[in-house]
N, CA and C of each residue as an Amber inpcrd file, in Angstrom:
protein
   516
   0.8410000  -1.1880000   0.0000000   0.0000000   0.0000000   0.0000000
   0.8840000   1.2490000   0.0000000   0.3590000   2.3630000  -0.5330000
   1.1580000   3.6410000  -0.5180000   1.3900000   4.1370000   0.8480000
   2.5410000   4.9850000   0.9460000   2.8620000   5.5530000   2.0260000
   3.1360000   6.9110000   1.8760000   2.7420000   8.3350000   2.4230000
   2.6240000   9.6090000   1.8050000   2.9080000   9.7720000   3.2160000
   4.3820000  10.9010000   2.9830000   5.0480000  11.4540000   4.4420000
   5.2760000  12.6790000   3.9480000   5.1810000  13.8900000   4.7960000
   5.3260000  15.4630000   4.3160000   6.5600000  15.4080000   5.1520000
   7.9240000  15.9240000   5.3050000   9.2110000  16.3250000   5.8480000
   9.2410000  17.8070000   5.9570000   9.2820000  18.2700000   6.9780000
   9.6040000  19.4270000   7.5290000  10.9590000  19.9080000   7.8700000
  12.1690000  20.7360000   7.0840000  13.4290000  20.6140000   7.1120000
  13.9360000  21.3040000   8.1010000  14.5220000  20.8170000   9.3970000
  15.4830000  21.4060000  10.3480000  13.9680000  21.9460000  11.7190000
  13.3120000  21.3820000  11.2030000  11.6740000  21.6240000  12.1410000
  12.1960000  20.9330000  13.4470000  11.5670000  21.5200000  14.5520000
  11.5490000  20.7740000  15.9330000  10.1180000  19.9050000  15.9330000
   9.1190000  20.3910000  15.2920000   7.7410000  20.4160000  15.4070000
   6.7020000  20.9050000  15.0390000   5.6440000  20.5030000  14.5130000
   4.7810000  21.5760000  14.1790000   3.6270000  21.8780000  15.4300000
   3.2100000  20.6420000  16.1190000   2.1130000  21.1440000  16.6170000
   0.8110000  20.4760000  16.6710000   1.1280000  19.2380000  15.3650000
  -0.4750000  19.1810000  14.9280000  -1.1160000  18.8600000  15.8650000
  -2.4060000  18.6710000  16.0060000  -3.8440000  18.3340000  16.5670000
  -4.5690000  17.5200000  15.6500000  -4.6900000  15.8040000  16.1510000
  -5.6420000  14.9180000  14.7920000  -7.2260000  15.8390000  14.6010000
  -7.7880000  16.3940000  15.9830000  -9.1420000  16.8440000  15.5050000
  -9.2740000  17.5910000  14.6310000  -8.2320000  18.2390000  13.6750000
  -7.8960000  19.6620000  12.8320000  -8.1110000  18.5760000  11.2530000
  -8.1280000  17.5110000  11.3510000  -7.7810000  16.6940000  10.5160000
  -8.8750000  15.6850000   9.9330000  -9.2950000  15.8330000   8.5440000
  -9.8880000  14.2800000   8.2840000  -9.1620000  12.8730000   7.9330000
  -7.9550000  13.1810000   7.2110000  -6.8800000  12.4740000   7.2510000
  -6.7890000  11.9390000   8.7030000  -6.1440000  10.6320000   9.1430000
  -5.2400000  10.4510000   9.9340000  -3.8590000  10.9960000   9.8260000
  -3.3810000  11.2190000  10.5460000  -1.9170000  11.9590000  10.6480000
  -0.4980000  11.4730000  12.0780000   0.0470000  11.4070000  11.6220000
   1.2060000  10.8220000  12.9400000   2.4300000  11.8910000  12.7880000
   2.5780000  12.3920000  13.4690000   3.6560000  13.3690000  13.6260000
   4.9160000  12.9500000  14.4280000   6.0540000  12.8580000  13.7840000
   7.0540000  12.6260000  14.1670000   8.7840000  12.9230000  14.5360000
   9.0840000  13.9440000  15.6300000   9.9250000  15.0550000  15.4190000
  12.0270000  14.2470000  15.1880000  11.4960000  12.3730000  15.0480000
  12.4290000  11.8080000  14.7380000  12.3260000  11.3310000  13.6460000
  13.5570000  11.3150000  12.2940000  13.5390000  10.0240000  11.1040000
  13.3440000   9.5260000  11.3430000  11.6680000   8.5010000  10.8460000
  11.2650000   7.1880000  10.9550000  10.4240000   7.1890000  10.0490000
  10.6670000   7.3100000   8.7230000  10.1530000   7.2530000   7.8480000
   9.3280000   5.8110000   7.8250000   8.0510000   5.1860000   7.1940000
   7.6250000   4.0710000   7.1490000   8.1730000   3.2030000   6.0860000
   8.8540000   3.8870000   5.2550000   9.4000000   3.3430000   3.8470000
  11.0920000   3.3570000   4.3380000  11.6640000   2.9550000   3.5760000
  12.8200000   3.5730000   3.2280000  13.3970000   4.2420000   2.1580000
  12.2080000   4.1360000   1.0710000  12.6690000   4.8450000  -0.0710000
  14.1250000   5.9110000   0.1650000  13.9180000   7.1840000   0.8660000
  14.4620000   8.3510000   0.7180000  15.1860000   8.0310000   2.2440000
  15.2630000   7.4660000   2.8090000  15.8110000   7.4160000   3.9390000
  17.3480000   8.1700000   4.2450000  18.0860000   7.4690000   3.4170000
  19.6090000   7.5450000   3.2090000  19.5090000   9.5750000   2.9170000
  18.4530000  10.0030000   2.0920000  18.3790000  11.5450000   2.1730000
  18.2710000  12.0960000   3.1890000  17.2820000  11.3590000   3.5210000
  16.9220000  12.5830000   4.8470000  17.4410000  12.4600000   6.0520000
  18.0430000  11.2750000   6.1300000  18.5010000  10.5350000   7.6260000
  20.1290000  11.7990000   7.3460000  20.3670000  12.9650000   6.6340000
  21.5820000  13.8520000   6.6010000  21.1390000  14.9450000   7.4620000
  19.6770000  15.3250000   7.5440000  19.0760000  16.4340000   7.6440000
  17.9340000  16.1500000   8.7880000  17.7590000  17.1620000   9.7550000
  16.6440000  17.4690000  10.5050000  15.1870000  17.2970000  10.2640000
  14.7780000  16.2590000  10.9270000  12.7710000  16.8510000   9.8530000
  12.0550000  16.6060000  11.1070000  10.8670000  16.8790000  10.7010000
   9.5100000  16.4300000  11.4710000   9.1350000  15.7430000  10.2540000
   8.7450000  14.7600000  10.5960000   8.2390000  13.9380000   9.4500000
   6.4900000  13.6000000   9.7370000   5.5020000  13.7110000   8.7660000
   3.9730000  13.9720000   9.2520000   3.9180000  12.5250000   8.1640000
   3.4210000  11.6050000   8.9040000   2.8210000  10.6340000   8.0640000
   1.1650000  10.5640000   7.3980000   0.8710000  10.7990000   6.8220000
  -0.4740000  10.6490000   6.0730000  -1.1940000   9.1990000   5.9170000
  -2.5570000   9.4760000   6.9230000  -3.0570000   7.7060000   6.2660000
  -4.3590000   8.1520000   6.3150000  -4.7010000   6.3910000   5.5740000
  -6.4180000   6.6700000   5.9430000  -7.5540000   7.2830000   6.9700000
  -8.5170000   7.8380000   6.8120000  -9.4110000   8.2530000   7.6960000
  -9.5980000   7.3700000   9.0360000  -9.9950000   6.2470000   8.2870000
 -10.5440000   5.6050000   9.4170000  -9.3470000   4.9920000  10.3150000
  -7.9030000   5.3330000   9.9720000  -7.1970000   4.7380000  10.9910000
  -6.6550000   5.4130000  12.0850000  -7.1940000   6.6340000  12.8160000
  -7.3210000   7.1400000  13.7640000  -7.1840000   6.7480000  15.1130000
  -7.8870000   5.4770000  15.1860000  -8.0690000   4.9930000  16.0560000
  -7.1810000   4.0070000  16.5070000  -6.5890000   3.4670000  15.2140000
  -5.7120000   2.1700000  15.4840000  -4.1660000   2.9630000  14.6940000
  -3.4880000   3.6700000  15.0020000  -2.1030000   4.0760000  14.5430000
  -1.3910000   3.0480000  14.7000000  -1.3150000   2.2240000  15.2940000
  -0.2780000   1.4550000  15.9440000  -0.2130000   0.2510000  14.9900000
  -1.3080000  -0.0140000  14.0720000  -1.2380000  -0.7080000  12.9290000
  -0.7870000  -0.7600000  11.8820000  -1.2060000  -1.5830000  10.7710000
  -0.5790000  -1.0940000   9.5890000  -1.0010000   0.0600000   8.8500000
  -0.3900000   1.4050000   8.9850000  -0.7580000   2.6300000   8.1350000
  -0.2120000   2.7690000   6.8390000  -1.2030000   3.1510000   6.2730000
  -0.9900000   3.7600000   4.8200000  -2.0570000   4.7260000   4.0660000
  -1.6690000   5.1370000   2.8600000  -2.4680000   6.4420000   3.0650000
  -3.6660000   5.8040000   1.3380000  -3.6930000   4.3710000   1.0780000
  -4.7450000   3.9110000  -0.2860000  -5.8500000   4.7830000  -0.4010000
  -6.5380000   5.2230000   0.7510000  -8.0060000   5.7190000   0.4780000
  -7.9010000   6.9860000   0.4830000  -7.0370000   8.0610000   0.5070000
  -6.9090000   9.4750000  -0.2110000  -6.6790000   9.3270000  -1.4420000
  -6.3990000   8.2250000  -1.3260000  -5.5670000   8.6110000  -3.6750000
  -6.8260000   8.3620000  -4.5170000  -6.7350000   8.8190000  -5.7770000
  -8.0530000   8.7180000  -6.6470000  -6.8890000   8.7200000  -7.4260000
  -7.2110000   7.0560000  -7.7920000  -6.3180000   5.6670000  -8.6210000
  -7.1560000   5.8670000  -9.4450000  -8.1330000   6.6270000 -10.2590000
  -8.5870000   6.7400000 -11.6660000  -7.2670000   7.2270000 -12.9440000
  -6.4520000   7.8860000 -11.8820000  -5.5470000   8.6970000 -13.0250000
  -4.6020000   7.9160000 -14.0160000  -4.5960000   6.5780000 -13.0620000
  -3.7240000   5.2330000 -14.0900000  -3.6790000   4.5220000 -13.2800000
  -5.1300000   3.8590000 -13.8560000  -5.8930000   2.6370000 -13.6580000
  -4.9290000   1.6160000 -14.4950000  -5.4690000   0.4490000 -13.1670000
  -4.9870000  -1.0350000 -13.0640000  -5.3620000  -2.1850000 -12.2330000
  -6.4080000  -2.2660000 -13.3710000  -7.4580000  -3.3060000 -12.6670000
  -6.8370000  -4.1710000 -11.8650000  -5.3500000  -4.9400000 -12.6740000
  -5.1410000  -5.6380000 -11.8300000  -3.7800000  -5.8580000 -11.7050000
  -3.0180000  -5.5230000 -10.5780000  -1.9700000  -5.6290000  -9.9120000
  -1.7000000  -7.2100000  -9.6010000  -0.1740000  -7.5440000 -10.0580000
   0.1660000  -8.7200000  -9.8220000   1.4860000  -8.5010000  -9.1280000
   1.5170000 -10.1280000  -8.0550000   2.4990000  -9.8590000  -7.1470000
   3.4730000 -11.4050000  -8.5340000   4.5880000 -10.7570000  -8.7840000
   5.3660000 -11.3500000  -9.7570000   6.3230000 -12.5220000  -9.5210000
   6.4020000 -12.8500000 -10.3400000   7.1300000 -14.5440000  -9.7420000
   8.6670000 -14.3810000 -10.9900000   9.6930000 -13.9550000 -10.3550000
  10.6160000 -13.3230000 -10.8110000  11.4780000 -14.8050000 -11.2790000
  11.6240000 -14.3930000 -12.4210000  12.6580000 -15.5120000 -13.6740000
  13.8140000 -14.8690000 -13.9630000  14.8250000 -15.8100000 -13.4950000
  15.8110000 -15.7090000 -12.8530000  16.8110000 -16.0670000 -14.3300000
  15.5120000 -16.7740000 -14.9130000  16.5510000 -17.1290000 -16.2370000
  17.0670000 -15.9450000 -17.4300000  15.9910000 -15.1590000 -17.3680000
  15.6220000 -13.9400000 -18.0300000  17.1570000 -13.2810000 -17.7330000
  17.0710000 -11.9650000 -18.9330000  18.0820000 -11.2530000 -18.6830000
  17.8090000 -10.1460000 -18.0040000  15.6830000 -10.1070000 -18.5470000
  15.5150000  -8.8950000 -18.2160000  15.2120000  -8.9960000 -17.0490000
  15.3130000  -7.6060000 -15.7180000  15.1300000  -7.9690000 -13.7180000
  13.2790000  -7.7320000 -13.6210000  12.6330000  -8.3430000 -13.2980000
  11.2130000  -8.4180000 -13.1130000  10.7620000  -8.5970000 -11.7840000
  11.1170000  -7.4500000 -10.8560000  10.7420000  -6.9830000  -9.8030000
   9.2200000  -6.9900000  -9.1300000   8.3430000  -6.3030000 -10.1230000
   7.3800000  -6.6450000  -9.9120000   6.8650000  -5.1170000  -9.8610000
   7.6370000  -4.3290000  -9.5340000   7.2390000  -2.5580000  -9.5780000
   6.7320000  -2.3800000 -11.1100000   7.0940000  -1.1150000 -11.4710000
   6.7870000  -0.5450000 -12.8290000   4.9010000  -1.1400000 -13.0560000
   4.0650000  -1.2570000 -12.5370000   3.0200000  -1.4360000 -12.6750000
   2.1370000  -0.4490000 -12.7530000   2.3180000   0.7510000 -11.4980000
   1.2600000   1.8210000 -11.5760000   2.2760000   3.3030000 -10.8460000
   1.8010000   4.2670000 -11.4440000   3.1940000   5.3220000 -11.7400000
   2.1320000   6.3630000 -11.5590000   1.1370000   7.3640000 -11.8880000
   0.5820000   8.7830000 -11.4050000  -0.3740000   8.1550000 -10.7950000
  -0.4990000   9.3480000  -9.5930000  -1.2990000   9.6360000  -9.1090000
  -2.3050000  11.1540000  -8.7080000  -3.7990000  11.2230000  -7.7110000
  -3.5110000  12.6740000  -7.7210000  -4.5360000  12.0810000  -6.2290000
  -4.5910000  13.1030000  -5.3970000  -5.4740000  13.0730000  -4.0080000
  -6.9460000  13.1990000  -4.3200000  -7.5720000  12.4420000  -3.7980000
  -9.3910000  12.9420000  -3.3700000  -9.1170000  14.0200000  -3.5200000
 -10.5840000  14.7940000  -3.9150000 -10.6570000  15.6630000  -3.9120000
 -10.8170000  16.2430000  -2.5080000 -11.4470000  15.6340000  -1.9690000
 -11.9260000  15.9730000  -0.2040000 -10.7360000  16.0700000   0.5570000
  -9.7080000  15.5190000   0.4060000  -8.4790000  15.2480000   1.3880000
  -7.2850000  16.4530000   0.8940000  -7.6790000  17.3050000  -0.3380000
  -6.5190000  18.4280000  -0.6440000  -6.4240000  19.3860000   0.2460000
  -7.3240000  20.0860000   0.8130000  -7.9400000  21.1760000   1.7970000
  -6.5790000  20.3560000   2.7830000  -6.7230000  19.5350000   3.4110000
  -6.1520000  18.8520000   4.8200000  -4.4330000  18.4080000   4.3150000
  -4.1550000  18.1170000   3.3300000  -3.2020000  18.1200000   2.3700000
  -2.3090000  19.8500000   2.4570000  -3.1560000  20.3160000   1.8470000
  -2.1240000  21.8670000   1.7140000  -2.1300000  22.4470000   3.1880000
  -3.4650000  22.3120000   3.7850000  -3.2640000  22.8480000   5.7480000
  -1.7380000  21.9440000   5.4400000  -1.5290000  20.9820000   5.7740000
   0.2680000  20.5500000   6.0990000   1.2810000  20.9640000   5.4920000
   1.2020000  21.0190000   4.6310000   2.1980000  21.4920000   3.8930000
   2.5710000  22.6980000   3.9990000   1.3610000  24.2310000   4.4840000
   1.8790000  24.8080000   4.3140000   2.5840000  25.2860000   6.0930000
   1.3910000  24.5270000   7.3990000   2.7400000  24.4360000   8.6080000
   3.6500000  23.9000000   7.8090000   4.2830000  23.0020000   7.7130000
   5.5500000  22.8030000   7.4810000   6.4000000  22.9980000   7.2810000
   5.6970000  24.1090000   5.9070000   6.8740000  25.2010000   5.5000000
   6.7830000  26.1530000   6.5200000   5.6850000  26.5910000   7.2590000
   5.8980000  27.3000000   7.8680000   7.0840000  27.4820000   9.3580000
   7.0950000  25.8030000   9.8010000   7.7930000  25.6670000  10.9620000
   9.3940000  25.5820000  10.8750000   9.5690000  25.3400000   9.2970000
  11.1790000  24.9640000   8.7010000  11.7980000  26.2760000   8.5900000
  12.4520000  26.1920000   9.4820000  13.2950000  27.6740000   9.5590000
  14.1090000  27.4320000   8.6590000  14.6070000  26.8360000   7.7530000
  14.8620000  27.0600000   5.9440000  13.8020000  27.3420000   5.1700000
  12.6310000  27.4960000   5.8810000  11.6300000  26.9580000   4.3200000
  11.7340000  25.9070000   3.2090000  11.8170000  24.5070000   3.6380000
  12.1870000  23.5010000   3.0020000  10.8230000  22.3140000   3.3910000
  10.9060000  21.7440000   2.6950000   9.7450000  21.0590000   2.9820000
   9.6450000  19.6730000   2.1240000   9.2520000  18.5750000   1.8800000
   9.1380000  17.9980000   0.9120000   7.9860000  16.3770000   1.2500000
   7.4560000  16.3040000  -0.0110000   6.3820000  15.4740000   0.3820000
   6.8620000  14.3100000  -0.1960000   6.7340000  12.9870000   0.2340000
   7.5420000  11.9320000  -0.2630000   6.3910000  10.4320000  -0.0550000
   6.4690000  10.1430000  -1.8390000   5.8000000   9.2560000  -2.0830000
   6.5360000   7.4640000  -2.2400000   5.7060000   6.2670000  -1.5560000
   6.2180000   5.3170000  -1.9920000   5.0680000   4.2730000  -2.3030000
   5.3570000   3.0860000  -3.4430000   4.4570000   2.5600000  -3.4550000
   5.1240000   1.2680000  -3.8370000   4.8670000   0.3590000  -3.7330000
   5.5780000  -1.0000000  -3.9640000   5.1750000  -1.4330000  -5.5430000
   4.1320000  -0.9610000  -5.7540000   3.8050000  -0.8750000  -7.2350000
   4.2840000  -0.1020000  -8.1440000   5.0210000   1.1090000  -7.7970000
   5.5970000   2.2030000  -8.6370000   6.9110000   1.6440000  -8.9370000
   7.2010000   3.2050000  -9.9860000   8.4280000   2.8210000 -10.3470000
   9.4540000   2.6250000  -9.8850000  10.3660000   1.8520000 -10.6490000
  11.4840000   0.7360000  -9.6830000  12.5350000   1.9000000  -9.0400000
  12.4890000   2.6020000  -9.4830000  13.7130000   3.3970000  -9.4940000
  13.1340000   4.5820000  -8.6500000  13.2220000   5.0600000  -7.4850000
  13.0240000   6.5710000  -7.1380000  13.5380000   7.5310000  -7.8290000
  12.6390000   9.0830000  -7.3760000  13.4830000  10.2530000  -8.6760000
  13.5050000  11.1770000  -7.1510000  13.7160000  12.3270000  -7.7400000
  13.6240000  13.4910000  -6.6400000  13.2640000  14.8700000  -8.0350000
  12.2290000  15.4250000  -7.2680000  11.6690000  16.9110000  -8.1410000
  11.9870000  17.8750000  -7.2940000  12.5440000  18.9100000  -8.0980000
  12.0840000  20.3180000  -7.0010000  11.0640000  21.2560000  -7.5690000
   9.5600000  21.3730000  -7.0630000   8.7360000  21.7600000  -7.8450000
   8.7470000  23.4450000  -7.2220000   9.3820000  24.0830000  -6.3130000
   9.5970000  25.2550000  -5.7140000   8.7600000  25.9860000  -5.0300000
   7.2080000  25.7930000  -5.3710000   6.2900000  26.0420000  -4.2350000
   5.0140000  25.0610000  -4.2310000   4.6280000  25.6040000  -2.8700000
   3.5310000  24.6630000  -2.9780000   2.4560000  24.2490000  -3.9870000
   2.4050000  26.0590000  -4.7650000   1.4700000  25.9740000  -5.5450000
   2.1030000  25.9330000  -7.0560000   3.6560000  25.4830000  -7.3250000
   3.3930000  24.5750000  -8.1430000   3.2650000  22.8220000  -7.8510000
   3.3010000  22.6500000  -6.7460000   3.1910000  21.2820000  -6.3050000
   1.5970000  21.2820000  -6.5840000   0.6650000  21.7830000  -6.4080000
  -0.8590000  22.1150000  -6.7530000  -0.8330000  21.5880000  -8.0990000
  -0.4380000  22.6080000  -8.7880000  -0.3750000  22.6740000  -9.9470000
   0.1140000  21.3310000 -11.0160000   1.2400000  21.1030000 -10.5680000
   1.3740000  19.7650000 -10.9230000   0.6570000  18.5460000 -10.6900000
   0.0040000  18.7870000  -9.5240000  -0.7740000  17.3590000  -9.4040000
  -2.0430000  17.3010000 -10.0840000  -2.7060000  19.0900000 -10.6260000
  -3.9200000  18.9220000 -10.8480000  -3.8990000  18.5100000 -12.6200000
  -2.8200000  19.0310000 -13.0250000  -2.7220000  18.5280000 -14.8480000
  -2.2030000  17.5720000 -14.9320000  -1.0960000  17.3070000 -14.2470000
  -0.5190000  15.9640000 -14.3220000  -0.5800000  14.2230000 -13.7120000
  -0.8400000  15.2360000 -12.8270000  -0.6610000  13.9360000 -11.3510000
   0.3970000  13.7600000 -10.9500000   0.5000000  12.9330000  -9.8730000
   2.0630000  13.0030000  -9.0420000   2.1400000  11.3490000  -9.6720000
   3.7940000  11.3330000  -9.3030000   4.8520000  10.1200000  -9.4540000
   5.0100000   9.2780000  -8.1540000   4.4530000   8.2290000  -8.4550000
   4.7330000   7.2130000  -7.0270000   6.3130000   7.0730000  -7.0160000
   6.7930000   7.0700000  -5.6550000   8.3080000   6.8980000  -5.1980000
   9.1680000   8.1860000  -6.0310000   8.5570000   8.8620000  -5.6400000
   9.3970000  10.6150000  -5.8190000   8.8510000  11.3000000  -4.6640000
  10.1860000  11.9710000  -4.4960000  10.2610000  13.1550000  -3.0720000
  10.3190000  14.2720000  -4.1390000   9.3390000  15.1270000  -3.6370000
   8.8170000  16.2340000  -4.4630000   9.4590000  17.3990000  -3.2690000
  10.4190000  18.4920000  -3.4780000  10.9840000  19.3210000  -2.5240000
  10.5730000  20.4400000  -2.8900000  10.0890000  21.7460000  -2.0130000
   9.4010000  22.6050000  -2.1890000  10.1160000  23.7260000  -1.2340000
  10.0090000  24.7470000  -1.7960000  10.4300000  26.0470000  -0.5810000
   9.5950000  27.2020000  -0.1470000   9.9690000  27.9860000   0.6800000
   9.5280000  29.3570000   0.9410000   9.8390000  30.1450000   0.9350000
């Protein structure tokens, strides 16, 4: 399942409050990313790291979180996801990623989406910030964007859609 973490650069904290929130949210003023995608990045640098999950997991954090039911998986649809049985004989590596690659948020969950993003930037006494996507289905390879503000991070997600397993970095 996807995992969607906002990084707050050189942050002590923001503050949050879950009642401010329809998202579930876990705030965390140590690297502990749920992935490791970007780890080796950020584990150089200071963050608050805000994990993003489903609504209804509020109650149970302590479980398995992830953030499937904000995304609106219409943008590149795939009926059906297969877990791959890797041939070893092959030359070519068949991981099992490269399956499903944009995405973009509910519409309902952007409002609660940009509220974070923009504490974040607000609490990063650099103004640094960055939202970081992973998905076991995406592409094999992580990238890194610097889209420079929030509202081209907006912007990009609303024509394009976002890239599973890219850290999208943003400033103020």
């Amino acid at each position: 399942m996807p995992t969607i973490e906002i990084a707050s650069i050189n942050s002590t904290g923001l503050g949050l409050n879950q009642t401010e929130f329809e998202i579930t949210i876990i705030e965390e003023s140590k690297l502990e990313s749920h992935k490791g995608l970007f780890y080796k990045l950020l584990r150089q640098q200071s963050v608050t790291i805000v994990h993003l999950g489903n609504p209804d997991f509020k109650n149970q954090k302590d479980l398995g979180f992830y953030a499937g039911e904000i995304i609106d998986w219409s943008i590149d649809p795939n009926d059906e996801i297969t877990t791959p049985i890797n041939n070893l004989d092959t030359l070519i590596y068949n991981s099992g990623t490269n399956q499903q690659f944009r995405f973009k948020f509910l519409d309902q969950y952007k409002a609660d989406i940009d509220k974070l993003l923009k504490i974040a930037l607000e609490k990063s006494p650099i103004k640094k910030i960055c939202i970081l996507t992973d998905y076991q289905f995406g592409p094999e390879k992580e990238s890194i964007e610097t889209l420079y503000t929030i509202q081209d991070f907006w912007q990009r997600h609303d024509n394009d859609g976002l890239i599973f397993n890219t850290l999208y970095e943003m400033y103020g």
